[in-house]
C-alpha positions as CSV (number, residue, x, y, z in Angstrom):
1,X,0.0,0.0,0.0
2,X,3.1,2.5,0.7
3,X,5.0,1.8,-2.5
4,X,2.7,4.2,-4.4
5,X,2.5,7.0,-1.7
6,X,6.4,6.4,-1.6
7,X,7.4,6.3,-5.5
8,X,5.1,10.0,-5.9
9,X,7.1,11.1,-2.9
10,X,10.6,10.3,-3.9
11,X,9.7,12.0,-7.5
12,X,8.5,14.8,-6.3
13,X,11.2,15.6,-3.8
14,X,13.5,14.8,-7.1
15,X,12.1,17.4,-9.3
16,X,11.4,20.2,-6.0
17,X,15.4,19.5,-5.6
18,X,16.3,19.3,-8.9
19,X,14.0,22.9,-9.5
20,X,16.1,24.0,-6.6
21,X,19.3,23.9,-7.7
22,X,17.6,25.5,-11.8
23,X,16.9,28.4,-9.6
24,X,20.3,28.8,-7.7
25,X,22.2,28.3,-11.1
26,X,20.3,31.3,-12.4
27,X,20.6,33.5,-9.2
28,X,24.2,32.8,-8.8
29,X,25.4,31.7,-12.9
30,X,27.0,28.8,-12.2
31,X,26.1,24.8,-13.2
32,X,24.8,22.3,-10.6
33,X,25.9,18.8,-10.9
34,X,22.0,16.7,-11.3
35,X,23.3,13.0,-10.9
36,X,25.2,14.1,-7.3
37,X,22.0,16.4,-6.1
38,X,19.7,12.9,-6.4
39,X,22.6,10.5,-5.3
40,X,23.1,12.8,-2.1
41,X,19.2,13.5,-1.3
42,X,18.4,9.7,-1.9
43,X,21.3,8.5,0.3
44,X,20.2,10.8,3.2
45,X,16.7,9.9,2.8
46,X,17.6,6.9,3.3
47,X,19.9,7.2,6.1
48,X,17.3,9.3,7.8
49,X,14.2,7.5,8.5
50,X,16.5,5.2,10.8
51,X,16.1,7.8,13.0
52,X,12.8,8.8,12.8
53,X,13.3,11.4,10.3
54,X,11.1,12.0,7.2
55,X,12.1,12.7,3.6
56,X,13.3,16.5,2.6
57,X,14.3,17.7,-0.6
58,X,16.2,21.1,-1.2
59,X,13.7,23.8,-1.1
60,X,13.5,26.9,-3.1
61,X,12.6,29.7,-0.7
62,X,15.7,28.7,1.7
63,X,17.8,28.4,-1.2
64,X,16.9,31.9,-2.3
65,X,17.0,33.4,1.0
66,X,20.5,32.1,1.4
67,X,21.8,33.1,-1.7
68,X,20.8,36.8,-1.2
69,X,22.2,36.9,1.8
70,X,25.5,36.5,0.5
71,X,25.7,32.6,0.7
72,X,28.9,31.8,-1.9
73,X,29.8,27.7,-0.7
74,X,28.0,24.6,1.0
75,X,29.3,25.9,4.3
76,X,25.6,28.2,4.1
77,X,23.9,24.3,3.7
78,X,25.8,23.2,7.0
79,X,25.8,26.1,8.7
80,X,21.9,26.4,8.3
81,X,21.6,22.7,9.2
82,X,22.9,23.0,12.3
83,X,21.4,26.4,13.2
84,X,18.0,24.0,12.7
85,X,19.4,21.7,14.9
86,X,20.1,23.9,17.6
87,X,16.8,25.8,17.8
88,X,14.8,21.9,17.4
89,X,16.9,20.7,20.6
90,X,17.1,24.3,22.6
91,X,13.9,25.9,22.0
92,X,11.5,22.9,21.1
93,X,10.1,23.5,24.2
94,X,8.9,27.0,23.8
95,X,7.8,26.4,20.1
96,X,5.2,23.7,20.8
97,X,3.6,26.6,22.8
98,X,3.2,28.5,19.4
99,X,-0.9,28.3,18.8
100,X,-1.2,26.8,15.2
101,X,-3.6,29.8,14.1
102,X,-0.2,32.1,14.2
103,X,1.7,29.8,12.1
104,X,-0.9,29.7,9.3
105,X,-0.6,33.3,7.6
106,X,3.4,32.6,7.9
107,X,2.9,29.4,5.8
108,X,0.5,31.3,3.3
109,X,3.1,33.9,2.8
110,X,5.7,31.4,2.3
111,X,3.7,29.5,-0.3
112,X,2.5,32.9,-2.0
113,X,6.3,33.3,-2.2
114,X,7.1,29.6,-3.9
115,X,4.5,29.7,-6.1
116,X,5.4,31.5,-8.9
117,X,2.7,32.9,-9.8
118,X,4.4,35.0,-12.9
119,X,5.9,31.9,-14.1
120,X,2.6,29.9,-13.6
121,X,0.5,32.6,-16.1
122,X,3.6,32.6,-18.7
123,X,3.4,28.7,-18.9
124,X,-0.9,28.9,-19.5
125,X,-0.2,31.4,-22.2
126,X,1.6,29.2,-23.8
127,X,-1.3,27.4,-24.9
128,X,0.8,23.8,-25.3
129,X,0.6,20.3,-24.0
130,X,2.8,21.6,-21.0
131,X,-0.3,24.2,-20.2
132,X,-2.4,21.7,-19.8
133,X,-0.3,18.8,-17.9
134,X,0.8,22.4,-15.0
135,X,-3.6,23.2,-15.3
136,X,-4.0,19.3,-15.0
137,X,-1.4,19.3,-11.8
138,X,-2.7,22.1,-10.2
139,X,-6.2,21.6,-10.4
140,X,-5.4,17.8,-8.3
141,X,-3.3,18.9,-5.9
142,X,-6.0,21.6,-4.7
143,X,-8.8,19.6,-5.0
144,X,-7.8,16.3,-4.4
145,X,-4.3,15.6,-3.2
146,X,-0.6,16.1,-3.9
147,X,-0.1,12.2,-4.6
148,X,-2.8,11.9,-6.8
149,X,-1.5,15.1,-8.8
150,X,2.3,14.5,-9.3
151,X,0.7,10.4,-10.6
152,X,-1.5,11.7,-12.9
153,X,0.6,14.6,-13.8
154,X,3.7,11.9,-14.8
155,X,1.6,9.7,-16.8
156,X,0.2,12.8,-18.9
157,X,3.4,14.4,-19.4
158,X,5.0,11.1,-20.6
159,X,2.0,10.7,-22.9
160,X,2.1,13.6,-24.5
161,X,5.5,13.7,-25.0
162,X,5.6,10.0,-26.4
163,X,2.6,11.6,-29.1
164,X,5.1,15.0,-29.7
165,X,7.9,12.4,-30.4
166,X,5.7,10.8,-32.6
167,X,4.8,13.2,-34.8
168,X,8.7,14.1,-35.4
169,X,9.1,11.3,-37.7
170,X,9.9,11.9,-41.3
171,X,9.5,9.6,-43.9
172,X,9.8,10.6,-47.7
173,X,11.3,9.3,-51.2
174,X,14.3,10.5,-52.1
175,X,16.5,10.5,-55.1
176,X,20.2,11.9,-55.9
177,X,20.5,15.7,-57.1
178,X,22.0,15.6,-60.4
179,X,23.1,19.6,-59.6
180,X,24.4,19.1,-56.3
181,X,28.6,19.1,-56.4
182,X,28.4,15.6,-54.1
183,X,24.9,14.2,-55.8
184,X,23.3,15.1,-52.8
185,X,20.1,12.7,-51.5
186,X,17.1,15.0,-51.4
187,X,13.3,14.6,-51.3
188,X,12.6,17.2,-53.8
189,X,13.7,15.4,-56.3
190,X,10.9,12.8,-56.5
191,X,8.6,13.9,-59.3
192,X,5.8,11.6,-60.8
193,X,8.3,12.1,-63.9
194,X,11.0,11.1,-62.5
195,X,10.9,8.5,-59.7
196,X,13.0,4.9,-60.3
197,X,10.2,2.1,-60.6
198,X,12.6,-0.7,-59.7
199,X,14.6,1.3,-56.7
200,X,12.7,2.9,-53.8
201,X,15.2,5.2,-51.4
202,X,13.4,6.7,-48.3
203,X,15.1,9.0,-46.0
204,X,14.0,8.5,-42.3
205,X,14.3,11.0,-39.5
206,X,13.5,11.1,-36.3
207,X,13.5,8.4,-33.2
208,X,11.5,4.9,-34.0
209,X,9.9,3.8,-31.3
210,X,6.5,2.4,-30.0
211,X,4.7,5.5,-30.5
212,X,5.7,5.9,-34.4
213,X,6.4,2.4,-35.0
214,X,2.9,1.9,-37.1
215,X,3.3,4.9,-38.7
216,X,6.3,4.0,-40.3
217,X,5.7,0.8,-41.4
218,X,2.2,1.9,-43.0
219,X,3.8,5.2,-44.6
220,X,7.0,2.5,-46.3
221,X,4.2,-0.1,-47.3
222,X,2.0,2.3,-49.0
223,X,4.3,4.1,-51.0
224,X,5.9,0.8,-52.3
225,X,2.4,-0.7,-53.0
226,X,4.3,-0.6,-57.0
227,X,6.8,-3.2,-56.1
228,X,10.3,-2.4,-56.6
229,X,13.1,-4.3,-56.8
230,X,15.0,-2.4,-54.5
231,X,14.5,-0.5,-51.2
232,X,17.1,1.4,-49.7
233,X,16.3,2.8,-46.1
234,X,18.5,6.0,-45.2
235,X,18.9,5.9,-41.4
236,X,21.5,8.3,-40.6
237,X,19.1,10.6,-39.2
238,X,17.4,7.7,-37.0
239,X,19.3,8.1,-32.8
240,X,16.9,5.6,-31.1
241,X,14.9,2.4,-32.1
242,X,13.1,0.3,-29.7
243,X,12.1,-3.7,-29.6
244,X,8.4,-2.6,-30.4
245,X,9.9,-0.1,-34.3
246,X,12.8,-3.1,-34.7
247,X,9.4,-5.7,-35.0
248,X,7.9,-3.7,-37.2
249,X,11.1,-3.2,-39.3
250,X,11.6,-6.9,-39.4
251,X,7.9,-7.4,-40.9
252,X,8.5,-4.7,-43.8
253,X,11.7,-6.8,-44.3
254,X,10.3,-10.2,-44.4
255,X,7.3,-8.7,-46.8
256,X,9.3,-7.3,-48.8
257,X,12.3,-9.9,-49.3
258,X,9.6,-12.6,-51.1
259,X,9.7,-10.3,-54.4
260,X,12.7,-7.8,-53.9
261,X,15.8,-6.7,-51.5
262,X,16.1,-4.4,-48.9
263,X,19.2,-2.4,-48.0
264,X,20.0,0.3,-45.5
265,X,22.5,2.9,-45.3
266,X,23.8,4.8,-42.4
267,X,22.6,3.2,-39.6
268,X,23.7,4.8,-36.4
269,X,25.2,2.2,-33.7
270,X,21.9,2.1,-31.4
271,X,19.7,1.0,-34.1
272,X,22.5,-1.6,-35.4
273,X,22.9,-3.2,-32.3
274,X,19.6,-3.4,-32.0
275,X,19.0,-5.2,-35.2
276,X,22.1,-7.3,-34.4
277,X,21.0,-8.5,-30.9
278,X,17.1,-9.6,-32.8
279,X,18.9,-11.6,-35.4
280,X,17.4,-9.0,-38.5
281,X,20.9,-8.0,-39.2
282,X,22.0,-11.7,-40.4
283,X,18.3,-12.9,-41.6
284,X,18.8,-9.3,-43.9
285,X,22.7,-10.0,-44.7
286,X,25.6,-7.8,-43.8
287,X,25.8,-7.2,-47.5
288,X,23.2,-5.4,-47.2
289,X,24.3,-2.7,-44.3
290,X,26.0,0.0,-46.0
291,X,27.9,2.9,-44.6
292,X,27.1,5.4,-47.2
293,X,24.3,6.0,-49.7
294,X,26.6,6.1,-52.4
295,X,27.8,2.6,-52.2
296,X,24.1,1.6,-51.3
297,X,23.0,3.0,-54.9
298,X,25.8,1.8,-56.7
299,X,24.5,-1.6,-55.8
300,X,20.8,-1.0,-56.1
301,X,22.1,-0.9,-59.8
302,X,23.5,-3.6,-60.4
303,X,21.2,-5.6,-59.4
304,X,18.2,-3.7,-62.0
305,X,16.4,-5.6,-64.6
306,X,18.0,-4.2,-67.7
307,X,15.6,-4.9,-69.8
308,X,13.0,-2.6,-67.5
309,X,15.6,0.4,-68.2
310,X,15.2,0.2,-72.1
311,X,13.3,3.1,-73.4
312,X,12.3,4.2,-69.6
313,X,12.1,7.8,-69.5
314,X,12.0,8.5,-65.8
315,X,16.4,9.2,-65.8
316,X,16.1,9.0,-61.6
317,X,19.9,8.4,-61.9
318,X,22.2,9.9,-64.0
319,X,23.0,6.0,-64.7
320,X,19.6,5.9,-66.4
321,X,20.7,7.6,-69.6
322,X,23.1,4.8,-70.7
323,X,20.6,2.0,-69.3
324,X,17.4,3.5,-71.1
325,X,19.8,3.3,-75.2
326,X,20.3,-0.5,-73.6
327,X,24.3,0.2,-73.2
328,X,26.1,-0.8,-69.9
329,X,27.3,1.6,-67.8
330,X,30.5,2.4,-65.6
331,X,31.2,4.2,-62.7
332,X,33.7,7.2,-63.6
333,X,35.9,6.3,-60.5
334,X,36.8,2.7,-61.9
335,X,38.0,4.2,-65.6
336,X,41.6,4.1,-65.8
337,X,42.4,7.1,-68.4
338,X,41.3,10.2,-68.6
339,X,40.7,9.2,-72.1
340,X,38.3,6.8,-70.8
341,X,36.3,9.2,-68.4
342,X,35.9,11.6,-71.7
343,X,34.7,9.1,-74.0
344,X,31.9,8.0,-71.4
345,X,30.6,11.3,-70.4
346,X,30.4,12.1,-74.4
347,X,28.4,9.2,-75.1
348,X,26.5,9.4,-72.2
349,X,25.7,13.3,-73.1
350,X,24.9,12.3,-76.9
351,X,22.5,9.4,-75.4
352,X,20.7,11.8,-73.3
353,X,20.5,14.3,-76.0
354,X,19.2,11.2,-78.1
355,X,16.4,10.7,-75.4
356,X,15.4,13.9,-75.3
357,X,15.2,15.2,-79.1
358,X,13.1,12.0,-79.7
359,X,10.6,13.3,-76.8
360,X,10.7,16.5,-77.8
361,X,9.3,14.6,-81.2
362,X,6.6,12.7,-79.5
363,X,3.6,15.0,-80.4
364,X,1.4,14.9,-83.3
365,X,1.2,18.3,-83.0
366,X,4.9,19.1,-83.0
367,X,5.2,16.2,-85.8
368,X,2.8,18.8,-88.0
369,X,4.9,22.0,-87.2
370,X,8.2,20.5,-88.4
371,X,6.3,18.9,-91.8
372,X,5.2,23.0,-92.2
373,X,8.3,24.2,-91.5
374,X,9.9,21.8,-94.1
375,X,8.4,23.8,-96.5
376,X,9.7,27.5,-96.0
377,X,9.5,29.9,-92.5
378,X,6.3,30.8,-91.2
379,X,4.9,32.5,-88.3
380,X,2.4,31.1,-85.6
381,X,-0.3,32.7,-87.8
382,X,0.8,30.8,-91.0
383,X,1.4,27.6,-88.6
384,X,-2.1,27.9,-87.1
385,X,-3.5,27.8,-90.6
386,X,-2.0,25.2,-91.6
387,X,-1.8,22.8,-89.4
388,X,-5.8,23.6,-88.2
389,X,-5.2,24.0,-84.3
390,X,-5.7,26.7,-82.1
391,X,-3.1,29.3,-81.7
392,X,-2.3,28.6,-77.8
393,X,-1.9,24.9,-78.9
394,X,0.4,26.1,-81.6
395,X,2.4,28.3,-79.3
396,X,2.8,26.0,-76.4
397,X,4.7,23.0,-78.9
398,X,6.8,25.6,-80.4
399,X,7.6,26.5,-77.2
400,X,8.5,23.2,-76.8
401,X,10.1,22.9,-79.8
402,X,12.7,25.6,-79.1
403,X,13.3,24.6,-75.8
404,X,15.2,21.1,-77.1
405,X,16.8,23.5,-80.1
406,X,14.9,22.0,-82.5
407,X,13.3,25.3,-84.3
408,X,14.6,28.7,-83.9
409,X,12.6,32.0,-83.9
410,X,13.6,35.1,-85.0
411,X,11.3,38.6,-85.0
412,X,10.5,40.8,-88.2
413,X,8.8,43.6,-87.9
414,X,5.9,42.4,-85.3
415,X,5.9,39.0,-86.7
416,X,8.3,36.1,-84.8
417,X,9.2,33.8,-87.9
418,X,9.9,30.1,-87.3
419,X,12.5,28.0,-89.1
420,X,13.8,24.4,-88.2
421,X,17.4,24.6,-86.9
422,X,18.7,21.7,-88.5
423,X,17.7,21.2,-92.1
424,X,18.2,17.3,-91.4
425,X,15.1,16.9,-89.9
426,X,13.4,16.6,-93.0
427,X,15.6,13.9,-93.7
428,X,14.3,12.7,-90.1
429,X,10.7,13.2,-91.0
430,X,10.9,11.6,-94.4
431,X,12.7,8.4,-93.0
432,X,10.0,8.1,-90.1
433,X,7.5,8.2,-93.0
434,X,8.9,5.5,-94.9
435,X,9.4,2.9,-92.0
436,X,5.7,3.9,-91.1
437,X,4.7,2.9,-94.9
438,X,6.6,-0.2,-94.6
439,X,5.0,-0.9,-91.4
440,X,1.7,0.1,-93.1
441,X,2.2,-2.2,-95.6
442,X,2.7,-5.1,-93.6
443,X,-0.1,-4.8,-91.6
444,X,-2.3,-4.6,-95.3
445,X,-0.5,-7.7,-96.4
446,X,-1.1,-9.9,-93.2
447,X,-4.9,-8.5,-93.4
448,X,-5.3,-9.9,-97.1
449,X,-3.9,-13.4,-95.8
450,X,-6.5,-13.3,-93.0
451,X,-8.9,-12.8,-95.6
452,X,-7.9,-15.1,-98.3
453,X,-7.9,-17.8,-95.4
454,X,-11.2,-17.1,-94.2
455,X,-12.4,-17.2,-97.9
């Protein structure tokens, strides 16, 4: 029946001691020590109910007295101690005379003093979860009792600050920045044009623990409902991880592993021991624990389905441009000449101008402005004429069109005329034509043999 009464009161006598010594750091600028403060009070309150002493904590309004009166050393503590002492064994006589009625507005004034009133209306202007755990407190300990209060008051503050830790978890895609100097990680980079459908990389931030643990497991599986090949977990921005987030970690690993791999980067030492102590880390492989993301992505891509790159247009990686033409790839760093490292970024710039010039193309539209414009310069006028569209319509593909240096434009008078670049691409156009005839014409022939069969 006394271990509740007792846990309350050796909390609250911890945070009245520890609020103690807060105030006398700020009255006198110096730094208590926190972890000798408890040790000390908890070995004396131990010591001193052998005597028929109760507990006692360091208490503010002595402190503060003390201090302005020019206290500067513990020899204030002792030398109040014993004063204590003396007047309980000289004069404990005479004070048992004092009627209880006079002692009452001397205790009001003292509490008046403690309770920081100030303080108390700062903190409910606030308006937070602390605002209401002090209102909760307060409320409790007037109306119902001080034990009561500092137990319901713990369980709410830890509650509330479980659900604020919570909500600090950050889970989004990720993808390398082709313009940062280092080919930074960043979220912003994920674009419904341009997101890898064989490798998923999230970045994680924030502590995972039993508070966020469903959270992060529903946010990973619902975002890789598509079924990559490859997910790469960046966890260098993950401190903590409890049994309760590692369980849920080792069910998006086991779901996952039946149709693809998953691989993590930058895992900081709490969470790998962690995983190392439950048995994840072998069941995942320590091939799979990476220190950077760099090495993580270079092996996300070599384990790709090749023939899912060809003619993909996403180009998440700057990898993807080589991969999409169906040609291998290789990391600049393992190239042995600088003769070498040229050639492959030249042939990896003309396959990404490839990709793009034939996407620029891949609009009947724009397919109509170039067979115009193989006939002489023209303005959008002219163009809109001609090709029977509306003149935003027209305006938006040249647009388009000049963007990829395929047309130029160039202003007479208040007219902007429009001329291809390269005369070649009515070469380009004729060619296309002719494999579409030949294509045209073997789609007739196989239609005259279905015929002739079925007559």
């Amino acid at each position: 029946m006394l271990i509740g009464p007792a846990f309350v009161i050796a909390m609250l006598g911890g945070i009245e001691s520890l609020l103690s010594a807060v105030v006398a750091d700020g009255m006198t600028g110096t730094k208590h020590n926190s972890n000798r403060e408890l040790i000390g009070q908890g070995v004396a309150n131990m010591v001193t109910p052998l005597f028929g002493g109760i507990p006692a904590t360091g208490a503010i309004a002595r402190t503060a007295t003390n201090i302005k009166n020019g206290a500067v050393s513990p020899f204030s503590g002792i030398i109040h101690g014993s004063v204590v002492l003396l007047v309980l064994v000289l004069f404990a006589p005479y004070a048992s005379a004092i009627p209880l009625a006079s002692m009452a507005p001397v205790l009001m004034i003292v509490a008046w003093n403690m309770s920081e009133r100030r303080v108390f209306v700062s903190l409910l202007k606030t308006k937070t979860t602390d605002s209401l755990v002090l209102l909760v407190t307060f409320l409790l300990t007037v109306f119902v009792s001080l034990t009561v209060a500092v137990e319901v008051g713990l369980i709410a503050a830890v509650i509330l600050f479980a659900k604020q830790m919570s909500e600090q978890l950050i889970i989004a895609k990720a993808l390398p920045d082709p313009e940062h100097k280092n080919k930074r990680v960043e979220t912003h980079r994920v674009t419904n044009s341009r997101d890898c459908p064989q490798i998923s990389i999230f970045n994680i931030e924030g502590p995972l623990f039993f508070g966020s643990a469903q959270t992060f497991e529903q946010s990973i599986m619902r975002t890789i409902h598509y079924k990559p090949n490859i997910l790469l977990l960046r966890m260098g921005k993950v401190p903590f991880m409890d049994a309760t987030a590692e369980a849920y970690l080792s069910s998006i690993v086991k779901d996952f592993s039946t149709h693809g791999t998953v691989i993590f980067s930058g895992m900081n030492p709490h969470p790998l021991s962690i995983v190392k102590k439950t048995g994840l880390y072998d069941y995942t492989g320590e091939e799979h624990f990476f220190e950077h993301t760099g090495e993580a992505i270079d092996f996300s891509l070599e384990q790709l389905d090749r023939n899912k790159c060809l003619s993909c247009q996403h180009f998440a990686f700057e990898e993807c441009t080589a991969l999409s033409a169906g040609l291998d790839y290789k990391k600049p760093k393992k190239l042995n000449t600088v003769i070498e490292r040229k050639k492959l970024i030249l042939n990896m710039a003309m396959q990404q101008f490839k990709a793009e010039f034939f996407k620029a193309l891949a609009h009947p539209l724009r397919i109509r402005i170039l067979e115009i414009l193989a006939d002489g310069n023209k303005s959008v006028n002219e163009i809109q004429q001609l090709a029977e569209s509306e003149g935003s319509a027209v305006s938006q593909q040249l647009t388009v069109l000049r963007s990829k240096n395929i047309v130029t434009g160039s202003k007479e008078g208040n007219r902007v005329i429009y001329s291809l670049r390269d005369p070649m691409i009515i070469d380009l156009l004729d060619v296309a034509k002719k494999i579409f005839n030949n294509q045209l014409s073997e789609t007739i022939t196989i239609l005259d043999r279905l015929n002739e069969d079925e007559k």
